[in-house]
Backbone bond lengths (Angstrom), bond angles and torsions (degrees), N, CA, C in turn:
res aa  C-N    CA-C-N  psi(-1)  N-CA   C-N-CA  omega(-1)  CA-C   N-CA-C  phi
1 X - - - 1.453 - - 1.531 109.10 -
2 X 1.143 118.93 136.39 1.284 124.57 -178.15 1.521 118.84 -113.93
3 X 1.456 115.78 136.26 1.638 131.02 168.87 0.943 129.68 -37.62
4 X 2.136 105.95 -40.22 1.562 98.50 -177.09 1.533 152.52 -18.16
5 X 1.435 78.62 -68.72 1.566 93.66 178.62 1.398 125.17 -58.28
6 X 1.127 99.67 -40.38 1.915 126.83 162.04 1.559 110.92 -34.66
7 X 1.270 90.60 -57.27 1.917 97.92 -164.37 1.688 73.80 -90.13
8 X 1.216 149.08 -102.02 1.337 137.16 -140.02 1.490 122.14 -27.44
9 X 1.139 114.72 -41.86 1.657 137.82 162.29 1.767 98.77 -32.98
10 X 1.346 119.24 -79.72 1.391 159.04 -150.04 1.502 87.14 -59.79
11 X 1.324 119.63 -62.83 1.594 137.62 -136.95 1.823 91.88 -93.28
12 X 1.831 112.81 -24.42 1.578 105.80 169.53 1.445 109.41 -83.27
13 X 1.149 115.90 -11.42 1.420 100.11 -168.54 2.160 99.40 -108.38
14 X 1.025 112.44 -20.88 1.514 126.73 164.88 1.756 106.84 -69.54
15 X 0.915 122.10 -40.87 1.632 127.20 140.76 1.749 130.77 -42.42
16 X 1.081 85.86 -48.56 1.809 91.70 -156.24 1.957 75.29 -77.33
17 X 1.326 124.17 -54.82 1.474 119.49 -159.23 1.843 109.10 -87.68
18 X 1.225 123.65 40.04 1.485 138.99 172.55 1.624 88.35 32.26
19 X 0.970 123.92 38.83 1.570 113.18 144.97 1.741 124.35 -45.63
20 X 1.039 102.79 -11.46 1.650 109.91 -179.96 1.229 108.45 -101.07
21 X 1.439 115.04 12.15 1.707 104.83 175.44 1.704 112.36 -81.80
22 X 0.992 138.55 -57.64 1.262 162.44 153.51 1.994 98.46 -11.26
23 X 1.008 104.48 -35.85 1.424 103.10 168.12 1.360 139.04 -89.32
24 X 1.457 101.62 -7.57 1.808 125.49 -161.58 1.635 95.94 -64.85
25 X 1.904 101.25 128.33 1.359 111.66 162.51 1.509 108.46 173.08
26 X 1.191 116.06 175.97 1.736 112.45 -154.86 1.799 99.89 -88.79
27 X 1.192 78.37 -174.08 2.101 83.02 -177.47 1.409 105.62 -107.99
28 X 1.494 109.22 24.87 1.310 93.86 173.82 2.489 101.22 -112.98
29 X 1.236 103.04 118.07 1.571 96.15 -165.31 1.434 104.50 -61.28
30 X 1.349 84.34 140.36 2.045 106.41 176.30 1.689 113.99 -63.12
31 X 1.409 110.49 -31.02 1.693 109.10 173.72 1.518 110.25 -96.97
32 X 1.755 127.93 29.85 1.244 112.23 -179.35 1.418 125.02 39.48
33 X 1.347 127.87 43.55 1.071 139.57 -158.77 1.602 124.44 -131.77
34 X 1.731 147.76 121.16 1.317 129.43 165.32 1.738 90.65 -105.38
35 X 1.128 101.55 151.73 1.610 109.51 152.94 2.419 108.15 -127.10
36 X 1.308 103.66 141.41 1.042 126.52 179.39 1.617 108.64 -96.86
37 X 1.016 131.15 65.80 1.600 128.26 168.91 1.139 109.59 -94.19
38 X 2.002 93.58 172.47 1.297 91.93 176.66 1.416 122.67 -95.44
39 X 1.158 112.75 -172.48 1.644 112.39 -174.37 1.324 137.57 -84.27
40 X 1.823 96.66 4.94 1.485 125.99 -155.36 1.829 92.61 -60.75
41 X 1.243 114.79 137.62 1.765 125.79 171.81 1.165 104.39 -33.53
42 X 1.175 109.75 -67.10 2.164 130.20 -168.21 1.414 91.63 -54.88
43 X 1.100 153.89 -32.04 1.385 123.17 174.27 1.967 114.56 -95.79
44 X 1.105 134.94 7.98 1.310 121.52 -174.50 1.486 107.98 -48.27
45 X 1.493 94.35 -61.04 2.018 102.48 -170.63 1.508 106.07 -83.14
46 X 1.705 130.48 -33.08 0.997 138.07 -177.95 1.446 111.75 -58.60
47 X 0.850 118.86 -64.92 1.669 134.02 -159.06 2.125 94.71 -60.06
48 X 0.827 118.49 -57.17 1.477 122.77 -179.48 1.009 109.81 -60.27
49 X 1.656 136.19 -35.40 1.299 126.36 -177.39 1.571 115.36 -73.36
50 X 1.758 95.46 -47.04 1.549 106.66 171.10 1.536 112.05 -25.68
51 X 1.379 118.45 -63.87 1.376 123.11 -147.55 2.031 91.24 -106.75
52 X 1.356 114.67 21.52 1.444 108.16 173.16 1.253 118.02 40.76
53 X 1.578 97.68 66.81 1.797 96.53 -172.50 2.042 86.04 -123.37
54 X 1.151 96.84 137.21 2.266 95.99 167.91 1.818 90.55 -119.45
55 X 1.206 81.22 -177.12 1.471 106.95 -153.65 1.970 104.47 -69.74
56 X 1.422 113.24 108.07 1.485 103.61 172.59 2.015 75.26 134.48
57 X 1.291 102.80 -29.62 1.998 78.00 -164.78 1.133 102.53 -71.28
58 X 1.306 151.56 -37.04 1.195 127.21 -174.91 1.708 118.56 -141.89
59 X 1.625 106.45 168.94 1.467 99.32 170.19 1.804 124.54 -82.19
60 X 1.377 129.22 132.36 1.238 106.82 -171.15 1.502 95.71 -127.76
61 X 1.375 113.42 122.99 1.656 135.24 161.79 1.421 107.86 -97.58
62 X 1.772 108.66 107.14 1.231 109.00 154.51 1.602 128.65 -84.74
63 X 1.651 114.46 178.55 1.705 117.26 178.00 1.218 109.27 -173.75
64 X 1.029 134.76 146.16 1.079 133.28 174.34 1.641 133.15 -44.81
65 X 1.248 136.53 102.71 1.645 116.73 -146.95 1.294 121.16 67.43
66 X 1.395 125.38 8.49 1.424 115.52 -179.77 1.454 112.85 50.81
67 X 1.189 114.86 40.33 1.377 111.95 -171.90 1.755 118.79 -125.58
68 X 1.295 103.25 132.26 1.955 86.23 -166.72 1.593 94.78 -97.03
69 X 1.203 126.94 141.04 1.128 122.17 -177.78 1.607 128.42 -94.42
70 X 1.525 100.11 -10.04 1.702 104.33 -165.15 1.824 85.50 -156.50
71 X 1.186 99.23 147.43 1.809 97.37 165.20 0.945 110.86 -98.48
72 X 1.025 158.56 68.17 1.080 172.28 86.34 1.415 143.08 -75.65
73 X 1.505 101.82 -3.25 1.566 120.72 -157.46 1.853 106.50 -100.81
74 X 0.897 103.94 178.03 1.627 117.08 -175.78 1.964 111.29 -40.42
75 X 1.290 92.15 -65.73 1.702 101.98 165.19 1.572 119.43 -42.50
76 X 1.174 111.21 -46.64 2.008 108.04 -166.73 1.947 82.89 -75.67
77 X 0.869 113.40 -71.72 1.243 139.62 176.79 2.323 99.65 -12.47
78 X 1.327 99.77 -66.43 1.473 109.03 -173.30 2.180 100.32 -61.93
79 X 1.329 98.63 -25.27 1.857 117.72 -149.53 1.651 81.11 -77.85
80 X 1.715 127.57 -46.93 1.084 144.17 176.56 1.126 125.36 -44.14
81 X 1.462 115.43 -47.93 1.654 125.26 -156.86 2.128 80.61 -108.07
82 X 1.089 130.18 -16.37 1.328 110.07 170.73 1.430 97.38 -63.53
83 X 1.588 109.03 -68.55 1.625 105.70 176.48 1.467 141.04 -26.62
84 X 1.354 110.44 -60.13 1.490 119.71 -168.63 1.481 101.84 -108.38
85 X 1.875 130.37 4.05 1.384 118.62 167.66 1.504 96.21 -111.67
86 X 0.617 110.36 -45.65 1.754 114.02 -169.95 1.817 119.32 -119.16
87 X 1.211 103.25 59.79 1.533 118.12 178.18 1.164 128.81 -1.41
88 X 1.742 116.92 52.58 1.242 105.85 167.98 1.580 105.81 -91.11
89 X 0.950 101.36 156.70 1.828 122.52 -169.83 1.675 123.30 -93.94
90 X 1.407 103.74 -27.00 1.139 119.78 -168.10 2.028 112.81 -126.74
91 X 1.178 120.70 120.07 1.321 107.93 155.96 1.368 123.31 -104.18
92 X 2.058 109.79 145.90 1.563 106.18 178.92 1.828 85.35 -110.60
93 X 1.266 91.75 145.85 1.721 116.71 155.47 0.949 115.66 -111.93
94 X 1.342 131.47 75.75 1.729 134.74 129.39 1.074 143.00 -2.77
95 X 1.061 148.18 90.17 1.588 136.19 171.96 1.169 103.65 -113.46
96 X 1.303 138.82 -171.02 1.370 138.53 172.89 1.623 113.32 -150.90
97 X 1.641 119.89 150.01 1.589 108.65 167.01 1.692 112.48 -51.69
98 X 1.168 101.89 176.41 1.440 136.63 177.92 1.896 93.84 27.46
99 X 1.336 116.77 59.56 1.317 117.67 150.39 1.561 146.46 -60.98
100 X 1.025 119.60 111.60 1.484 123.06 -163.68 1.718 103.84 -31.16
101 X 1.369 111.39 -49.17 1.570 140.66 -166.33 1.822 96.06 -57.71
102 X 1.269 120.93 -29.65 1.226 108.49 177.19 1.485 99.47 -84.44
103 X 1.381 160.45 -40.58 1.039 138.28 -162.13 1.345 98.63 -95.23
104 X 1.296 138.14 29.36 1.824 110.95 -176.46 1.403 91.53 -97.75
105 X 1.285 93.00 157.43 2.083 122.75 -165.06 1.809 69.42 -124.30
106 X 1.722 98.89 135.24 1.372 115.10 -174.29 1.864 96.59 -89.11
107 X 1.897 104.69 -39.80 1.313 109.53 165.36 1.399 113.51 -51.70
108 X 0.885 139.20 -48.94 1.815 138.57 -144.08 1.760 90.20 -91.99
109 X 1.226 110.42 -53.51 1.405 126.12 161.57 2.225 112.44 -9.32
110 X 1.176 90.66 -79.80 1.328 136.55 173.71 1.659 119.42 -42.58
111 X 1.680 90.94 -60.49 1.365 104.15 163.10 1.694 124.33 -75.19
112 X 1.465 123.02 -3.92 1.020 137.31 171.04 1.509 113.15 -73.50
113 X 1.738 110.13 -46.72 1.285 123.43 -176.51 1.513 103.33 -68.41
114 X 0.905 144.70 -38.61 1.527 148.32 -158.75 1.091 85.03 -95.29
115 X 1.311 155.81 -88.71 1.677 142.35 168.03 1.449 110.89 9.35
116 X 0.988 107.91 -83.75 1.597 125.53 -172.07 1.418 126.66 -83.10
117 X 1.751 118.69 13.82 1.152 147.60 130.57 1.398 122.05 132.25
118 X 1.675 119.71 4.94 1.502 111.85 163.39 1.674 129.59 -62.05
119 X 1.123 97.66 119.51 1.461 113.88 -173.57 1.947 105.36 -40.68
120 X 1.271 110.83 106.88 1.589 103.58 162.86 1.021 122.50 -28.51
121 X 1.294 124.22 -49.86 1.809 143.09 -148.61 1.934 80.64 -84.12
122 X 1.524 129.11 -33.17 1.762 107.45 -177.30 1.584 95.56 -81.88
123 X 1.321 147.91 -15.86 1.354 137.87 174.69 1.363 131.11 -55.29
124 X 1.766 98.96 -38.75 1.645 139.29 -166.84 1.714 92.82 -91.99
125 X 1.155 107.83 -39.80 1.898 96.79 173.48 1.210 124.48 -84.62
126 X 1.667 116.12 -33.02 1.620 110.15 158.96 1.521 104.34 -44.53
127 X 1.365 125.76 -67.60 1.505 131.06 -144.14 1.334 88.33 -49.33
128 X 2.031 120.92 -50.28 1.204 106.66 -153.82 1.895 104.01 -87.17
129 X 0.987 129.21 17.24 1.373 128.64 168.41 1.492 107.54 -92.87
130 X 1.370 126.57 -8.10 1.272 121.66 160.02 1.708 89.03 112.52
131 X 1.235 128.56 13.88 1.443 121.76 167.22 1.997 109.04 -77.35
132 X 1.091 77.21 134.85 1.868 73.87 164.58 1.332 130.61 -103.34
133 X 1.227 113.03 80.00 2.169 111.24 -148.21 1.530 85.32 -59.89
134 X 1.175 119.59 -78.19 1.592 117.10 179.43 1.316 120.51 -5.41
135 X 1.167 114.41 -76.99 1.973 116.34 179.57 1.750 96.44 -69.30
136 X 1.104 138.89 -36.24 1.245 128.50 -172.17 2.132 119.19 -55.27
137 X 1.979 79.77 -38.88 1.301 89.56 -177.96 1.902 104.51 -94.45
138 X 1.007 134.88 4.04 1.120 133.65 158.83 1.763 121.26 -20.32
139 X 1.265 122.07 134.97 1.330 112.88 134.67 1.264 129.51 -100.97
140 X 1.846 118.92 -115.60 1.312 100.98 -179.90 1.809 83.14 -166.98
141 X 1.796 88.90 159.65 1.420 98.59 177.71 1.779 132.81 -86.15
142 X 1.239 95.73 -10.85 1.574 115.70 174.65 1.620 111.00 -145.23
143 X 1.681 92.64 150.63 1.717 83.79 -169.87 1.284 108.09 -80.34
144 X 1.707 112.04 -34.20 1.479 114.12 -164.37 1.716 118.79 -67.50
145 X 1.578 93.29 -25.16 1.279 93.00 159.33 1.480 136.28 -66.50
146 X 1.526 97.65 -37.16 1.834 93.56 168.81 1.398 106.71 -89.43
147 X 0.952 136.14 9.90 1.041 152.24 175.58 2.049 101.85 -64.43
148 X 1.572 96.20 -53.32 1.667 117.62 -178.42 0.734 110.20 -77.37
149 X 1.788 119.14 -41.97 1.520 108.60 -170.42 1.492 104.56 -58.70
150 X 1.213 128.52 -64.50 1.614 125.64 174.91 1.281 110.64 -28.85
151 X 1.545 119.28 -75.78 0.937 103.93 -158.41 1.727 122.83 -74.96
152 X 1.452 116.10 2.98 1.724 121.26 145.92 1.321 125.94 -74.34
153 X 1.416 114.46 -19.42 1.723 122.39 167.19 1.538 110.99 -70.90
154 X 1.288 126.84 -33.61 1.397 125.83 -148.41 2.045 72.51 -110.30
155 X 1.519 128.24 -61.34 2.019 95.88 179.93 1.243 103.05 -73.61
156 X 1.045 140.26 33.84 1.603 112.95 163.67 1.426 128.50 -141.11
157 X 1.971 87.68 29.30 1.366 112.40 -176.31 1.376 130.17 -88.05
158 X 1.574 155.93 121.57 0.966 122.43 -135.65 1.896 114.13 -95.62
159 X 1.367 109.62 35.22 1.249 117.34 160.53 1.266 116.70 -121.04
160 X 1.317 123.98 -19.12 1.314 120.13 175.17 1.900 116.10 -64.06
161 X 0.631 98.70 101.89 2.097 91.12 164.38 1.376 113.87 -74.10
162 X 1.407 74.26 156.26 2.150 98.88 -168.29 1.700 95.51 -68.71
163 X 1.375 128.39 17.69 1.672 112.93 177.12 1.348 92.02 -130.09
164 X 1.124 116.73 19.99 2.349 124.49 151.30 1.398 92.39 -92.90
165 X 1.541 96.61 104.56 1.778 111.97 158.65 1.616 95.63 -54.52
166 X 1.553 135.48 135.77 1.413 121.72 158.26 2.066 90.11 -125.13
167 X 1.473 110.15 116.42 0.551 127.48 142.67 1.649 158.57 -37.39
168 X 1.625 157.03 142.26 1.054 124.87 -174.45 1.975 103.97 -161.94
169 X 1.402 94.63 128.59 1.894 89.73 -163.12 1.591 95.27 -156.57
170 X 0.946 118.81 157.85 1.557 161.21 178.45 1.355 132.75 -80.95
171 X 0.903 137.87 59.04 1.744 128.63 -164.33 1.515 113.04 -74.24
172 X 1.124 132.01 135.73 1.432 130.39 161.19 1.352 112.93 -87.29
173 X 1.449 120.59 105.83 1.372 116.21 -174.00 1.531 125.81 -73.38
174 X 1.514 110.15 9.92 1.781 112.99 -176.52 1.589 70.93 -96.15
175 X 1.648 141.98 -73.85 1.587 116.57 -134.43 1.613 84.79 -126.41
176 X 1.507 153.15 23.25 1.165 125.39 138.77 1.810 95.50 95.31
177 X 1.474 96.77 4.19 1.773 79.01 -175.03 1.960 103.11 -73.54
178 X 1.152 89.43 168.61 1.813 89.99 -165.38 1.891 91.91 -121.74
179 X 1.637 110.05 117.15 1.718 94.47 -174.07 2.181 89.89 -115.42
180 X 1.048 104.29 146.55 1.164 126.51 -178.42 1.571 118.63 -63.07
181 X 1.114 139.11 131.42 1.444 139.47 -167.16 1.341 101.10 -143.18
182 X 0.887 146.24 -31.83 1.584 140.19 164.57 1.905 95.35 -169.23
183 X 1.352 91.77 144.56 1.521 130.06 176.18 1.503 108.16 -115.24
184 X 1.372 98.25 101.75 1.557 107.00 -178.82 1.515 117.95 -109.01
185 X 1.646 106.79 31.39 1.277 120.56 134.26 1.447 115.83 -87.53
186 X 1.128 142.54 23.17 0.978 155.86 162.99 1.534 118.79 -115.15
187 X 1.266 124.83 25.79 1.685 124.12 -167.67 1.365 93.77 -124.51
């Protein structure tokens, strides 16, 4: 069953009554700021209040685990054009406890897709085109560690400059506390 209609309903009448005024402001963020979180539900409204951010302060790129997987890929790429299109100054890397991204089984993963109708035989041709679905679909065993890996992918990228604070922190998604993992005012 699908939402559509649900939210289309919602979104004419949130229209028709300027419910969208209260939000009005440019796309360029007021705190010079991107943050990279993850996509987990428990933080949409949480995670912004935590760190006292309203609507216009900053750019926010979610991912699964907060984790960029390739430099080159969609994530470094979005982290970029906050930077050099829309002047934020600073990146945060987010992760949070009890992340979905730490328990995924790339097998079980996999076996989910073939369940629900991806052809085995397209799994067996990535592998053999030189994709690695396995490590692709990976998570990770500690957050603070992927926590670093990001935030060593995003300074040690060769567009980023050493005057992008990249940041690195922890959210607890039951109370929003925010714990520190690297301070890259300190780099």
């Amino acid at each position: 069953m699908s939402n559509l209609h649900e939210i289309l309903a919602y979104n004419e009448s949130f229209v028709r009554n300027k419910e969208y005024e209260p939000f009005a402001t440019t796309k360029f963020p007021d705190k010079k700021m991107v943050i990279l979180s993850c996509m987990d539900t428990r933080l949409v409204e949480l995670l912004p209040k935590s760190m006292n951010i309203q609507n216009g302060d900053v750019k926010i790129v979610k991912s699964a685990g907060a984790i960029i997987n390739h430099p080159f890929g969609g994530i470094m790429r979005s982290l970029l054009v906050a930077v050099y299109a829309f002047q934020a100054e600073e990146i945060f890397v987010i992760g949070h406890h009890d992340c979905g991204m730490a328990a995924i089984d790339p097998n079980a993963l996999i076996a989910s897709m073939i369940e629900r109708g991806v052809d085995p035989k397209t799994v067996d041709t990535l592998t053999h085109s030189g994709v690695d679905v396995h490590e692709w679909l990976e998570g990770f065993d500690n957050v603070a560690d992927s926590v670093l890996h990001s935030v060593n992918m995003i300074k040690n990228h060769p567009l980023v400059l050493s005057s992008i604070k990249v940041h690195g922190l922890i959210i607890d998604p039951a109370t929003g506390r925010l714990d520190l993992v690297h301070d890259g005012t300190k780099d």
